[in-house]
LODREN-373037 format. One record per residue: residue number from 1; residue in one letter; x, y negated, z of N, C-alpha, C in turn. Coordinates in nm, 4 decimals, decimal comma, padded with zeros to 6 digits. Atoms other than C-alpha are relative to their C-alpha. Example, Ala and Ser with C-alpha at 12.3 -4.5 7.8 and 13.67 -1.06 7.14 Angstrom:
SITE   num   residuo         nu         nv         nw        cau        cav        caw         cu         cv         cw
SITE     1         A    00,0890    00,1190    00,0000    01,2300    00,4500    00,7800    00,0900   -00,1200    00,0000
SITE     2         S   -00,0820    00,1190   -00,0060    01,3670    00,1060    00,7140   -00,0770   -00,1090    00,0730
***
This chain:
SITE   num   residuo         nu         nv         nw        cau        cav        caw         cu         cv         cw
SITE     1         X    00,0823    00,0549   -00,1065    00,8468   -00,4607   -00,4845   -00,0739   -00,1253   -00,0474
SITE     2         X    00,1269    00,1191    00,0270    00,7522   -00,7862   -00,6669   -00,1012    00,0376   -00,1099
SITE     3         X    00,1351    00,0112    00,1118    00,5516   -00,6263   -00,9436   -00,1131    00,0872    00,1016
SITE     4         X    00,0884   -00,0364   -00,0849    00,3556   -00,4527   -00,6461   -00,0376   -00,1020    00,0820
SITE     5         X    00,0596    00,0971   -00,0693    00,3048   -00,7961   -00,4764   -00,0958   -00,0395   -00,1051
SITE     6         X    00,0616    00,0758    00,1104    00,2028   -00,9391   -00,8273   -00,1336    00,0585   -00,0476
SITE     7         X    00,1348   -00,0792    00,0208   -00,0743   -00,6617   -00,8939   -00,0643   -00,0768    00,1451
SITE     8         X    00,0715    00,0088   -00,1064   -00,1847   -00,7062   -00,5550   -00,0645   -00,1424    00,0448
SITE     9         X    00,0541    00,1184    00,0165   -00,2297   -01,0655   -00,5938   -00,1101    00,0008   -00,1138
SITE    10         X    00,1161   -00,0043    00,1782   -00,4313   -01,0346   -00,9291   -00,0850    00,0419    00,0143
SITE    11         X    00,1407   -00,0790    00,0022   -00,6530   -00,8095   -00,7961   -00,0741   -00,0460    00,1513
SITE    12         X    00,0429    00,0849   -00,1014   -00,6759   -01,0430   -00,4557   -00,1180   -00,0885   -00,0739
SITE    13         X    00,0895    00,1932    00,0878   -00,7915   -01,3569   -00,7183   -00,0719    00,0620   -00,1352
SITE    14         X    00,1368   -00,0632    00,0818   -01,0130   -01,0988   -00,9183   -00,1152   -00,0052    00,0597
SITE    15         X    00,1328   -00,0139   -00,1156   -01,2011   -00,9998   -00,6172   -00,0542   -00,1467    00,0385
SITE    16         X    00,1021    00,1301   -00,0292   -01,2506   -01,3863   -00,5050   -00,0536   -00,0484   -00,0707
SITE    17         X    00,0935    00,0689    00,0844   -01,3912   -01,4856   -00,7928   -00,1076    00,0409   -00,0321
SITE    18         X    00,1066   -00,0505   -00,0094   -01,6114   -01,2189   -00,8383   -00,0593   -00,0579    00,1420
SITE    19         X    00,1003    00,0264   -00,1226   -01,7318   -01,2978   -00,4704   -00,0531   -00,1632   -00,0205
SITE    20         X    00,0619    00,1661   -00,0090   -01,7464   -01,6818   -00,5242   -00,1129   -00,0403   -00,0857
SITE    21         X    00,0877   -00,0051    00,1644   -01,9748   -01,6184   -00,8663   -00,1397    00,0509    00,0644
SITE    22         X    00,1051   -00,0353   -00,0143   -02,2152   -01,4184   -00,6670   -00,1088   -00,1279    00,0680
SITE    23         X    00,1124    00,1561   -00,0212   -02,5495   -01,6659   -00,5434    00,0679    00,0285    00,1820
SITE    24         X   -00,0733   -00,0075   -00,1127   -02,4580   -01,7456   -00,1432   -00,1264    00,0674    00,0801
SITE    25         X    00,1106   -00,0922   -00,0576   -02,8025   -01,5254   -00,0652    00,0080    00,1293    00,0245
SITE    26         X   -00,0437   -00,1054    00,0543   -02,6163   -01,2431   -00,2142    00,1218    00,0581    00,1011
SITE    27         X   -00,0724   -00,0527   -00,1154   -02,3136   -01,3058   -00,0060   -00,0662   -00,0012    00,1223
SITE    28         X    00,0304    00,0104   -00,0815   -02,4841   -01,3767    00,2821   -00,0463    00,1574    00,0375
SITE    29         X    00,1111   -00,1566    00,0043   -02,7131   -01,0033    00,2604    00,1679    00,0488   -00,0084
SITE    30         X   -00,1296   -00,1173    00,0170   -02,3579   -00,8356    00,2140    00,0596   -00,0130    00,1821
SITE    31         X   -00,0342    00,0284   -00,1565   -02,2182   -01,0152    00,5438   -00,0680    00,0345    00,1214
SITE    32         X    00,1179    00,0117   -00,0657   -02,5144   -00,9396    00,6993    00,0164    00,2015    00,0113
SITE    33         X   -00,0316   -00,1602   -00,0208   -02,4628   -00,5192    00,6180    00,1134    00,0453    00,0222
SITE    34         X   -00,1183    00,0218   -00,0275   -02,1037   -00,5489    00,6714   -00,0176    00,0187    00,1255
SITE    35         X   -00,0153   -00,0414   -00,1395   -02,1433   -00,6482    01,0294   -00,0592    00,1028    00,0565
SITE    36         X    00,1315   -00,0798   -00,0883   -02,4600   -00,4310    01,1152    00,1179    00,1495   -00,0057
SITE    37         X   -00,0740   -00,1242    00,0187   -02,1857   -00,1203    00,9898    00,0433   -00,0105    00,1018
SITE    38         X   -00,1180    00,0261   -00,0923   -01,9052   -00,2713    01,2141   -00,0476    00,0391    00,0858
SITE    39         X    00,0655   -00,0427   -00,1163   -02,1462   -00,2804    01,4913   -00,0898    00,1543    00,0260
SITE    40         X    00,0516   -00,1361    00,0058   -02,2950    00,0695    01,4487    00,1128    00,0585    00,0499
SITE    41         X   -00,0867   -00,0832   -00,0021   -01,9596    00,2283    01,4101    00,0494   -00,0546    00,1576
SITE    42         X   -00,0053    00,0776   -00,1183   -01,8490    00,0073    01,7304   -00,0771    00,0807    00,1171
SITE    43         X    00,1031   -00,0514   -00,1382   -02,1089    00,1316    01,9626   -00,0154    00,1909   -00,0258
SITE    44         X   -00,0093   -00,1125   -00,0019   -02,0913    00,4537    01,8382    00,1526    00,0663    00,0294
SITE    45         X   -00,1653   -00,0255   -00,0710   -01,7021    00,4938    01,9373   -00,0114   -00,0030    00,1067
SITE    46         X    00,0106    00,0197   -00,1117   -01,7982    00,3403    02,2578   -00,0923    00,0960    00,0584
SITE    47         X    00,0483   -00,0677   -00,1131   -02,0700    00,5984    02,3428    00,0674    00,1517   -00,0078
SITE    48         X   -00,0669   -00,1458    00,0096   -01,8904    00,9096    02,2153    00,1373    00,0209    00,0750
SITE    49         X   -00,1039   -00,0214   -00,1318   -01,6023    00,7849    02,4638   -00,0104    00,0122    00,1481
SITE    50         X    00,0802    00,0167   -00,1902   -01,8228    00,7815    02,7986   -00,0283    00,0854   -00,0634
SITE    51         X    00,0461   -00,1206    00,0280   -01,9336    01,1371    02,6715    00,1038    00,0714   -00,0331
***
């Protein structure tokens, strides 16, 4: 169980560094298609449940 925490950390503080490296225009445009998904999929749950 701890060498499955220990990967899972490593590849936590891989991913933030890659994200912190990118320019904050870069993250921003990601955050930005991120939500627009959330909210698609969101409203599309909500109308396929009143139908």
């Amino acid at each position: 169980m701890k060498e499955i925490r220990t990967n899972i950390n490593l590849w936590i503080n891989e991913v933030e560094v890659k994200w912190r490296m990118l320019p904050l225009q870069k993250q921003y445009k990601y955050i930005m298609i991120c939500f627009a998904a959330y909210l698609i999929i969101s409203i599309g749950g909500i109308l396929s449940s009143l139908y």
